[in-house]
C-alpha positions as CSV (number, residue, x, y, z in Angstrom):
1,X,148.8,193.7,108.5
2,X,147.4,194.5,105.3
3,X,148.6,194.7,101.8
4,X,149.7,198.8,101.8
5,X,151.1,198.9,105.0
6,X,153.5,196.0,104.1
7,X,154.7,197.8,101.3
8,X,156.7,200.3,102.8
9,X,157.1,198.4,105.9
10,X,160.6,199.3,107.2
11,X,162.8,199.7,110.4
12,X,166.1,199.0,111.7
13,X,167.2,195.0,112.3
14,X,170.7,193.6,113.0
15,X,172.2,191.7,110.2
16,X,174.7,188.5,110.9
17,X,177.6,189.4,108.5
18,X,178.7,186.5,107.0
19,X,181.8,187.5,107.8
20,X,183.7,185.7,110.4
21,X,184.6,188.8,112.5
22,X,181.6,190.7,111.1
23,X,178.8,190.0,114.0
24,X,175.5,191.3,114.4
25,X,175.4,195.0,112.0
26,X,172.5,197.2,112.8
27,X,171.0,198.0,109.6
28,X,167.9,200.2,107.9
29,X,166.0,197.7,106.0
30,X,163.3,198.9,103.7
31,X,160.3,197.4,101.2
32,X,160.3,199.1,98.2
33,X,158.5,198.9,94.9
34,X,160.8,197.9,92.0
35,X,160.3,198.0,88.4
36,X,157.5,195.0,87.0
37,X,158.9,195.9,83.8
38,X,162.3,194.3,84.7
39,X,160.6,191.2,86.4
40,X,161.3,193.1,89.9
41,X,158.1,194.1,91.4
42,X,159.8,194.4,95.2
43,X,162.6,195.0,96.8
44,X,164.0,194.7,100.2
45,X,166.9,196.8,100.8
46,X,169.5,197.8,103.5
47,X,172.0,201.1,105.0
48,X,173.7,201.6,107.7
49,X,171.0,204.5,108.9
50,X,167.4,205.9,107.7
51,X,168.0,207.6,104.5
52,X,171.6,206.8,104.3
53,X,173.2,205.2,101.1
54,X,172.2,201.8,100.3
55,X,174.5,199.2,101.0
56,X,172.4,196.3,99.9
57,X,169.1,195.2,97.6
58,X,167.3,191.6,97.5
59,X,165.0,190.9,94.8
60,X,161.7,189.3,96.7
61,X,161.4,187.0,93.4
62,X,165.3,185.2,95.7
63,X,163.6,184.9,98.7
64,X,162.1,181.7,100.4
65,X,162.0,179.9,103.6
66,X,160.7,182.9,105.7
67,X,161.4,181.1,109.1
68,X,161.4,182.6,112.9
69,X,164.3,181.0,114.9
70,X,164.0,182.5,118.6
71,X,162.0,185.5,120.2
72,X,164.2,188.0,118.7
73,X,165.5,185.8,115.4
74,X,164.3,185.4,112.0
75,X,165.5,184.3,108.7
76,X,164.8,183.4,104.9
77,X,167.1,181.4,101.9
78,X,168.1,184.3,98.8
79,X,168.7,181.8,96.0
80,X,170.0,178.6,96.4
81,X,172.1,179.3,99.5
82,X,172.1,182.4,101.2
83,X,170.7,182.5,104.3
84,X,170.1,186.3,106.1
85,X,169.7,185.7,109.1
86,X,168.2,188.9,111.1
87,X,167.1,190.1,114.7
88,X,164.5,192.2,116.0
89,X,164.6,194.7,118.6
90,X,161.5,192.3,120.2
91,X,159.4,189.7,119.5
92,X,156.6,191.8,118.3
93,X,158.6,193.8,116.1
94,X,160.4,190.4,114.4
95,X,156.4,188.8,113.8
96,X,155.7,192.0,111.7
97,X,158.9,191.6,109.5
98,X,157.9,188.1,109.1
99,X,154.3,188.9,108.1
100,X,155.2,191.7,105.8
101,X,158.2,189.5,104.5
102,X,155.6,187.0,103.5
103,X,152.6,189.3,102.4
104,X,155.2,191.1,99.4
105,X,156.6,187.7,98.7
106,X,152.9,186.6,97.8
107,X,152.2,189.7,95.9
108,X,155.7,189.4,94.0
109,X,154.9,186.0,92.9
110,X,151.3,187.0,92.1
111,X,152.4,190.0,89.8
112,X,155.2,187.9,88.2
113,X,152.4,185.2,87.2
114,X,150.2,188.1,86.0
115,X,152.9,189.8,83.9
116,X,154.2,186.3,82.4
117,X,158.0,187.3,83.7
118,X,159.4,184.0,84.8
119,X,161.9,184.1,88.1
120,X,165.2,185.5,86.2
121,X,168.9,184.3,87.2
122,X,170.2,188.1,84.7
123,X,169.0,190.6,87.5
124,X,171.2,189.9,90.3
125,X,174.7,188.7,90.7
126,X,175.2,185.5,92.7
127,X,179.3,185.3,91.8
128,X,180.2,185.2,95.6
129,X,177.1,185.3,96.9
130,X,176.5,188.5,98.5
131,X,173.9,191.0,98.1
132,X,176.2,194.4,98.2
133,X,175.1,197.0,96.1
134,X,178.2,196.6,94.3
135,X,177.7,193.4,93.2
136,X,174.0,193.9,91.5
137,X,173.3,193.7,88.2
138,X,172.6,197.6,85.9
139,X,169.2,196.6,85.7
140,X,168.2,196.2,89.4
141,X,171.0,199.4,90.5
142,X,168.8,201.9,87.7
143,X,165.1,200.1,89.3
144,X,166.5,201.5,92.4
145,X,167.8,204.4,91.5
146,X,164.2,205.4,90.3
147,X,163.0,205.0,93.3
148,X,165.5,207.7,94.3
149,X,167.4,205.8,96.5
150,X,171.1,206.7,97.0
151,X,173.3,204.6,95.7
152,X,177.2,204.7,96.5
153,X,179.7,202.3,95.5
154,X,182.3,203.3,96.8
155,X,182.1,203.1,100.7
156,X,186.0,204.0,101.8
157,X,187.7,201.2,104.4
158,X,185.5,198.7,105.5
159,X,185.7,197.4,109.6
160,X,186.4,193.9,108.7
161,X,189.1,195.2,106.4
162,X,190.6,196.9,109.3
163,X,191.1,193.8,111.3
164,X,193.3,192.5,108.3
165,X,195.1,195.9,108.3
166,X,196.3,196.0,111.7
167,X,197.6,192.1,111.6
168,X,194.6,190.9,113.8
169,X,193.4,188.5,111.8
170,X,196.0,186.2,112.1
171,X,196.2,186.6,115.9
172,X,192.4,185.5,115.8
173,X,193.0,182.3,114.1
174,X,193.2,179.8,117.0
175,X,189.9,180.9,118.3
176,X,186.5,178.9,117.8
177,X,184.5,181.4,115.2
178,X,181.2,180.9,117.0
179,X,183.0,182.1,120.8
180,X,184.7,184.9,118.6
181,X,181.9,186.3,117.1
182,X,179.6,187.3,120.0
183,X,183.1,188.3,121.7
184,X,184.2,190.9,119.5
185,X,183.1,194.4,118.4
186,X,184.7,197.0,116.1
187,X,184.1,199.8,114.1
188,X,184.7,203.5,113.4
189,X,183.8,206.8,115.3
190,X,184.6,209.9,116.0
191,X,187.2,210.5,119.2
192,X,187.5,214.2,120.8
193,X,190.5,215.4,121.1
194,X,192.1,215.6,124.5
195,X,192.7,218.5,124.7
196,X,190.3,220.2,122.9
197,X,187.2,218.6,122.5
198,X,185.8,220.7,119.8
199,X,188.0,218.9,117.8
200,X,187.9,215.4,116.3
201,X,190.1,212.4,114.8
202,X,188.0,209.6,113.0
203,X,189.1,206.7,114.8
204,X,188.7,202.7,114.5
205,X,188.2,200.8,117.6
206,X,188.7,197.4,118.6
207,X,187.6,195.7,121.5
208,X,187.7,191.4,121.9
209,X,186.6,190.3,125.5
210,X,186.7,186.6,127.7
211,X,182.9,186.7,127.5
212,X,179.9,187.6,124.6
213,X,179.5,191.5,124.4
214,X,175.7,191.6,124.4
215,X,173.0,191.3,127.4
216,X,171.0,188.6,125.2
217,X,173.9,186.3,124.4
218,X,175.4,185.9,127.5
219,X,172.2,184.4,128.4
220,X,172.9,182.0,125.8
221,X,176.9,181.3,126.1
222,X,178.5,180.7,129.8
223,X,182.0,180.6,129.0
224,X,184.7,182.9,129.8
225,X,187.4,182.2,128.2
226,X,191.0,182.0,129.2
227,X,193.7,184.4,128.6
228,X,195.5,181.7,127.0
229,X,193.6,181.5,124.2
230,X,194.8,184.8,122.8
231,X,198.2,185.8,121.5
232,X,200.4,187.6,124.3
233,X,200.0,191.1,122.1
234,X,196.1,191.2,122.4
235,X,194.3,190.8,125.9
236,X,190.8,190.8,126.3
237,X,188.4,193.2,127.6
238,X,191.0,195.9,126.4
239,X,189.7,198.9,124.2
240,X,192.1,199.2,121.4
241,X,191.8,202.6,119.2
242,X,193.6,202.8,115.4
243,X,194.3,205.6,113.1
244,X,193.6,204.2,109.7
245,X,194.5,206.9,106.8
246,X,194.8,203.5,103.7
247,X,194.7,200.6,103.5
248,X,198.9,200.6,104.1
249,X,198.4,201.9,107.3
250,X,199.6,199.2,109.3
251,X,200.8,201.4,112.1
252,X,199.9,199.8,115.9
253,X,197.0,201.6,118.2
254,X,197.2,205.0,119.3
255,X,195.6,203.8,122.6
256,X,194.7,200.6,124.7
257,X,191.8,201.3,127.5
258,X,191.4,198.5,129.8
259,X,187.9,198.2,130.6
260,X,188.3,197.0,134.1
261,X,190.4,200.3,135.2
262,X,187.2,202.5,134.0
263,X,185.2,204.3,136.8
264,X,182.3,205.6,134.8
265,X,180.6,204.6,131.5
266,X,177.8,206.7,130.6
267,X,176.0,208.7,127.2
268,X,175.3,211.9,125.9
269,X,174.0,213.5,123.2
270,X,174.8,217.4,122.1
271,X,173.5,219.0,119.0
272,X,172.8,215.7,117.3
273,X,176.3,213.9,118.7
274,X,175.8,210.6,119.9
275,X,178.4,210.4,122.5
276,X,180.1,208.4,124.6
277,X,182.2,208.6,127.6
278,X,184.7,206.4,129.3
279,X,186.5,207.8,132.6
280,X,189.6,206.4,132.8
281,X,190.6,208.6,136.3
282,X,193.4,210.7,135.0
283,X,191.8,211.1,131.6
284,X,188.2,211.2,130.0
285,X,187.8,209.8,126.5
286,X,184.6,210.7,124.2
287,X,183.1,209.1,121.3
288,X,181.1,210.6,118.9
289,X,178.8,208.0,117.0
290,X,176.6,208.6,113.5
291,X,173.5,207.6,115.7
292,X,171.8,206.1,118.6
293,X,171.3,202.8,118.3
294,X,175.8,202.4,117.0
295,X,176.0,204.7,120.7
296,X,173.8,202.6,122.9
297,X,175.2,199.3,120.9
298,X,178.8,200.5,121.9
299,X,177.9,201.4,125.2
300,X,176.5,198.1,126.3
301,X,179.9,196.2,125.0
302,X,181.5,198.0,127.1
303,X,179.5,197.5,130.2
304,X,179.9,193.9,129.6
305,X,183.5,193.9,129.1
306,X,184.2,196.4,132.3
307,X,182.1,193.8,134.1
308,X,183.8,190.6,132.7
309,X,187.2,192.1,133.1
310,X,186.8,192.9,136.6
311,X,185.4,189.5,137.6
312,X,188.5,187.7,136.2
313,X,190.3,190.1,138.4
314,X,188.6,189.3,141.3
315,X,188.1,185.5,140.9
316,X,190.2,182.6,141.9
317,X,190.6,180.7,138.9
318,X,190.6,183.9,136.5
319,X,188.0,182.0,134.3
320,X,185.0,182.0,136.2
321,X,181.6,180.6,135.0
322,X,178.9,183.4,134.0
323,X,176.1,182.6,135.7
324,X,173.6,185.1,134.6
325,X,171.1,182.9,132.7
326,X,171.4,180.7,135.8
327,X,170.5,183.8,137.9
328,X,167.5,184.3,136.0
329,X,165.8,181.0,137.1
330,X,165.7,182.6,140.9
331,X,164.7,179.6,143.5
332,X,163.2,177.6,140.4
333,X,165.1,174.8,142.0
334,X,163.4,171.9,139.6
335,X,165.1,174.0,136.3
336,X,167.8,174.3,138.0
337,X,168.5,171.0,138.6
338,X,167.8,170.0,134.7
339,X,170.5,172.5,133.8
340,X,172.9,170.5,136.1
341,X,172.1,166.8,135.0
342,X,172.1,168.3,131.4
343,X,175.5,169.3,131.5
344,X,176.7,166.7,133.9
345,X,175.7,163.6,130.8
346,X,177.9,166.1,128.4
347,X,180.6,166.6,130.9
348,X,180.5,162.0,131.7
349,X,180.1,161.2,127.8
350,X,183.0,159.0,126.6
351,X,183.5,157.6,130.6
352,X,180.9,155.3,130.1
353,X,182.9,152.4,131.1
354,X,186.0,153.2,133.4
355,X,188.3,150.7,134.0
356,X,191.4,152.3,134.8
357,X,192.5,154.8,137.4
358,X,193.7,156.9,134.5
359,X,190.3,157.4,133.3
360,X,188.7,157.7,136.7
361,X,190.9,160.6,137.3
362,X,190.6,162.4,133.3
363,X,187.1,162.2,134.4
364,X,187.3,163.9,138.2
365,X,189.5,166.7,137.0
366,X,187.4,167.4,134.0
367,X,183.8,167.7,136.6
368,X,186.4,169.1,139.0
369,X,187.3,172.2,136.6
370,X,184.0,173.2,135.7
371,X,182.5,172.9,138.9
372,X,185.5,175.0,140.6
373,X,184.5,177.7,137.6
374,X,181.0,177.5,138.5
375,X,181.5,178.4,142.4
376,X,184.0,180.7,141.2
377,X,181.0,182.7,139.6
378,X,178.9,182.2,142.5
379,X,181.2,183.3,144.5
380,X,181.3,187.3,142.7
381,X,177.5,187.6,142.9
382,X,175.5,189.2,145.5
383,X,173.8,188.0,147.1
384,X,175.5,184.7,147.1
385,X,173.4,181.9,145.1
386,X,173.5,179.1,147.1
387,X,170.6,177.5,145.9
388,X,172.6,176.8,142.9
389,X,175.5,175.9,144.7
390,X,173.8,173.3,146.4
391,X,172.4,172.2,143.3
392,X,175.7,171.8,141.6
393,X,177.5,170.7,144.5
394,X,175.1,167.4,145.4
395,X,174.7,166.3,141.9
396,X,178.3,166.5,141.1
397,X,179.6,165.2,143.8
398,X,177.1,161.9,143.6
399,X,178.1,160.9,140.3
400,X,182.1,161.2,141.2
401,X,181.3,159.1,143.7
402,X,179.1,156.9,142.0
403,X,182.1,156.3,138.9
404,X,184.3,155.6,141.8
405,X,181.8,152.5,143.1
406,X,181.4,151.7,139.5
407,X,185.9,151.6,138.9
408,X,186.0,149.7,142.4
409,X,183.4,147.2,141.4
410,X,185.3,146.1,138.2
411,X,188.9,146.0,140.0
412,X,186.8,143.5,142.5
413,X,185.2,141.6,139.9
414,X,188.5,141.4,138.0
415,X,191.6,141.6,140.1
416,X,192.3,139.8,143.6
417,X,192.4,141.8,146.5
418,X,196.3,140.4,147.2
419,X,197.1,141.5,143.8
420,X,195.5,144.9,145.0
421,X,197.6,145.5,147.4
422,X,201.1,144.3,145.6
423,X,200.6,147.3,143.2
424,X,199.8,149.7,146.1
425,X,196.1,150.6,144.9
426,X,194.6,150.0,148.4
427,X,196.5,152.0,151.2
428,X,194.2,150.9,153.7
């Protein structure tokens, strides 16, 4: 990539919020020039869509440790300790960012030298460490306001402010932040009116489920988690829609759609409407998004969640394994296998040494659980995977049996075998 092209180098890239119900945003992000005269030769900003007010600017003068984390995952350090951490729609797309990241950084630095401007703390605003438009110094707002970018500050009801609103927050607390973020999606659209859908109501929607909301990280996170976890008032894999006219509007949802129930999920797009549809059988409900990529982001949490909710349903232990990144291996039975004795030296950590019958059973039901979890997902896929059935089965069921030999060993070694039978551990 050469020197031009990386200077107007833009595209669309999910941001993590920093916020702990925030998740992956899809944002606009853009190189721009900046003003040299102000000690800001470029820019990289952010919106919510192409041409759309500007919801955030980064000096390139803040930005260091340019660093790739996964095929899809990049990040760099703003200042001392702001990390943005960023994902591409593919691996080719995340190397260009990188590249052009790096190419303006080097020109930044390189112009800063030549113009004798030193790295200055009095263009940006570091306070609480965020990069919102609101928060930026006069001097870097009117460099990119010459640049005729649109600046508003004043953005109405933010998402994350809704989930405060409506009293979720609290109900969240119990559960681990990392689980909740991939699990949870929200966000305002557009819903048609039943009766007349010619007509719309701007709507916020809420929707938490058992398992992550996204293709890619259910690949990385297994768990499903159990209805237990959540307050009785909120249930997972249940679409939740909210009126919110203030930020006093503390009024309960207007609607709860429960994902499982839904016969038909699909997409459409009418006179520049990105749409979606959920068939509830005795009712359709449309969606109307701002653009695609919100639509088809939408539309794939709540595939996921219709799926997830409907394997609880149908499972034994109603907290079945996800096996999908398991699936993916196919009859690599050698990977497999690694997988297994990975998780089966987390799973035996701490039973080391057993030397009670206590401990010998805290152990059995604790390879017991997961294992009956991890049929229990087997068991809802077709074909039925008994490769990694088998694979499970043999290797958990060896070292059970080998921490038994082990207890039995040390109650020979250390007890008589009268004194055995006196307190009733031998029955035969």
């Amino acid at each position: 990539m050469d020197l031009s092209k990386a200077k107007t180098f833009k595209g669309f890239l999910s941001k993590d919020s920093p916020s702990l119900f925030g998740g992956y945003q899809k944002r606009f992000f853009q190189i721009i020039e900046g003003d040299l005269n102000k000690g800001e030769p470029f820019l990289i900003t952010y919106a919510e869509k192409e041409n759309g007010q500007l919801k955030g600017a980064i000096p390139f003068a803040q930005i260091s440790e340019i660093n790739s984390l996964s095929k899809k995952e990049f990040c760099f350090l703003v200042g001392d300790s702001k990390t943005f951490k960023l994902k591409a729609e593919n691996e080719n797309i995340k190397n260009d960012w990188i590249e052009a990241i790096k190419i303006i950084k080097k020109e930044n630095t390189m112009l800063l030298a030549e113009f004798g401007k030193e790295r200055s703390s009095s263009m940006y605003s570091t306070k609480d460490k965020s990069w919102k438009i609101q928060n930026q110094s006069k001097e870097v707002i009117n460099t990119l306001s010459n640049q005729g970018v649109t600046i508003n500050q004043n953005e109405g009801i933010k998402s994350d402010k809704c989930i405060e609103i409506k009293g979720l927050k609290s109900l969240l607390r119990g559960i681990n932040p990392e689980l909740l973020k991939v699990r949870m999606k929200h966000g305002f659209v557009m819903k048609k009116h039943k009766s007349n859908f010619m007509s719309s109501q701007k709507r916020w929607l809420f929707l938490i489920s058992a398992r992550p909301l996204t293709n890619e990280d259910q690949l990385k996170d297994e768990e499903t988690l159990d209805q237990n976890t959540l307050p009785s008032s909120l249930k997972f894999d249940v679409l939740y829609y909210y009126s919110v006219e203030d930020e006093q509007d503390t009024s309960t949802s207007k609607g709860e759609l429960i994902m499982s129930e839904c016969s038909r999920i699909s997409t459409k797009e009418v006179d520049k409407e990105f749409i979606l549809i959920i068939d509830m059988n005795d009712r359709i409900f449309e969606f109307s998004c701002e653009n695609n990529w919100e639509r088809d982001s939408w539309f794939e949490a709540f595939k996921n969640s219709k799926t997830t909710g409907k394997e609880i349903e149908l499972s034994k232990t109603k907290k079945p394994r996800n096996i999908i990144s398991l699936l993916e291996l196919g009859d690599n039975i050698q990977a497999i296998e690694k997988i297994v004795e990975k998780e089966i030296a987390t799973l035996v950590k701490g039973f080391e040494e057993i030397k009670n019958f206590q401990i010998l059973s805290a152990m059995i039901k604790k390879m017991d659980s997961k294992l009956t979890q991890l049929v229990d997902g087997c068991l809802l896929t077709t074909p039925l995977p008994l490769n990694i059935i088998k694979s499970y089965v043999e290797k958990f069921n060896t070292t059970i049996l080998n921490k038994v030999q082990q207890y039995w060993r040390f109650l020979c070694e250390n007890l008589s075998v009268s004194y055995l039978i006196n307190i009733r551990l031998i029955k035969y």
